[in-house]
C-alpha positions, 0 to 999 in steps of 0.5 A: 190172414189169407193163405195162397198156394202158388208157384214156388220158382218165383223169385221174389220173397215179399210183395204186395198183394195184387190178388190171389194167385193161381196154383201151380203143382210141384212136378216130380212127387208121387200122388199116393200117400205111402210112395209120397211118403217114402219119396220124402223120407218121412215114414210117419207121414202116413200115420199123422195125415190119418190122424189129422183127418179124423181131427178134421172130421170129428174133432181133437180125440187123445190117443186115437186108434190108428184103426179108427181113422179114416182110410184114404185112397185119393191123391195128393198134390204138393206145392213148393209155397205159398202166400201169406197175405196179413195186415201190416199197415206199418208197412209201405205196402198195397191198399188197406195195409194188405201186405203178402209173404212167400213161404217155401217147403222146396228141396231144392231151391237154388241149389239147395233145400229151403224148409222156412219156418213159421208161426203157427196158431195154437191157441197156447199161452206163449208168443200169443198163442203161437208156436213155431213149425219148420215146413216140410212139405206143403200139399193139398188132397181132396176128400168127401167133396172138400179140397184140404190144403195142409203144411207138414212141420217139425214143431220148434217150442218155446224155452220157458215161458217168457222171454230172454230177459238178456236180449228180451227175444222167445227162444225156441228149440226144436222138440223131439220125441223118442230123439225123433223130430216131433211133427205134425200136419195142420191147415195152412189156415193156421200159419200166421205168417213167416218167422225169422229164427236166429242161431244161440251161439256159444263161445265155439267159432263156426267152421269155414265153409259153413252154409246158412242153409244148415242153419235151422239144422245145426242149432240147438236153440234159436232166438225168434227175431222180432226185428225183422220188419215193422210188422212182426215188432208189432206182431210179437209185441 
């Protein structure tokens, strides 16, 4: 799987890979870390990017000082999407099976805030190893010569450790900590693909003017639909 950082204000959602394309920096954000942090509303922003960087650079430590981790005083660049180009041969796509997906971290996408969701490689026993994160910002950052390319998500977690044996789907539910969102920031290297996430109803109706756009918001759990196309039957399988 091959990952692409490219211009989030392209219609199109799936395509065929016709190669890679060029970067296109979302405009608007600030590049230090503290104001880009506070321009996206996320105060642990700032905290988890150290983190992450001591984890690239020296490896997983539990409980890692603060202090311990490197300080970084570069700039940061934010991209509205990216591409996820991964082998779907059952699908009718370009040469050798190569099929390319448009994942999106943009506030404001056709008039409203669009925070895709994808299956994320973690090595654990579910899903194959796969866990759900909700994308919150896509962005990029050079350091000590290597360009970093990173998503920061909000974790949605599996309910057990199987499927649902009504519907045979994962459900998942967002995971929190201290009642806040749990989040994290990984290496775009390790998102799979896109994933599609259906709503767990219960008996009450939804209101009238009830926007899709809130959906990832206004559920507690979320069944992940492996019916969305051939490739993530196969993929979930």
């Amino acid at each position: 799987m091959l990952i692409t950082v490219v211009n989030a204000d392209d219609d199109d959602n799936d395509e065929v890979n016709h190669g890679p394309q060029v970067p296109d920096i979302a405009r608007g954000y600030p590049k230090e870390l503290d104001a880009l942090a506070a321009h996206i509303e996320q105060p642990q922003f700032p905290v988890l990017f150290r983190h992450f960087l001591h984890k690239e650079l020296y490896g997983p430590v539990d409980d890692i000082a603060l202090d311990d981790c490197p300080v970084f005083g570069g700039h940061l660049r934010v991209f509205h999407s990216v591409i996820a180009h991964f082998y779907a041969p059952s699908d009718l796509c370009g040469a050798g099976g190569m099929y390319s997906e448009r994942i999106r971290a943009n506030p404001n996408w056709h008039g409203y805030a669009r925070h895709d969701t994808v299956f994320i490689d973690v090595g654990g026993p579910a899903m194959a190893g796969l866990v759900i994160g909700r994308v919150l910002l896509f962005f990029s950052f050079p350091y000590l010569g290597k360009d970093y390319r990173c998503a920061l998500i909000h974790w949605f977690v599996p309910v057990g450790d199987a499927v649902d044996p009504d519907t045979g789907m994962w459900v998942v539910e967002p995971e929190l900590q201290r009642r806040e969102p749990s989040l994290a920031i990984v290496p775009v290297q390790s998102i799979a693909r896109g994933a599609h996430l259906i709503g767990v109803y219960d008996t009450r109706a939804l209101p009238e003017d009830f926007h899709f756009s809130d959906t990832l918001d206004a559920f507690n759990r979320f069944f992940v639909n492996p019916y969305a196309d051939h490739h993530m039957y196969e993929f979930l399988k």
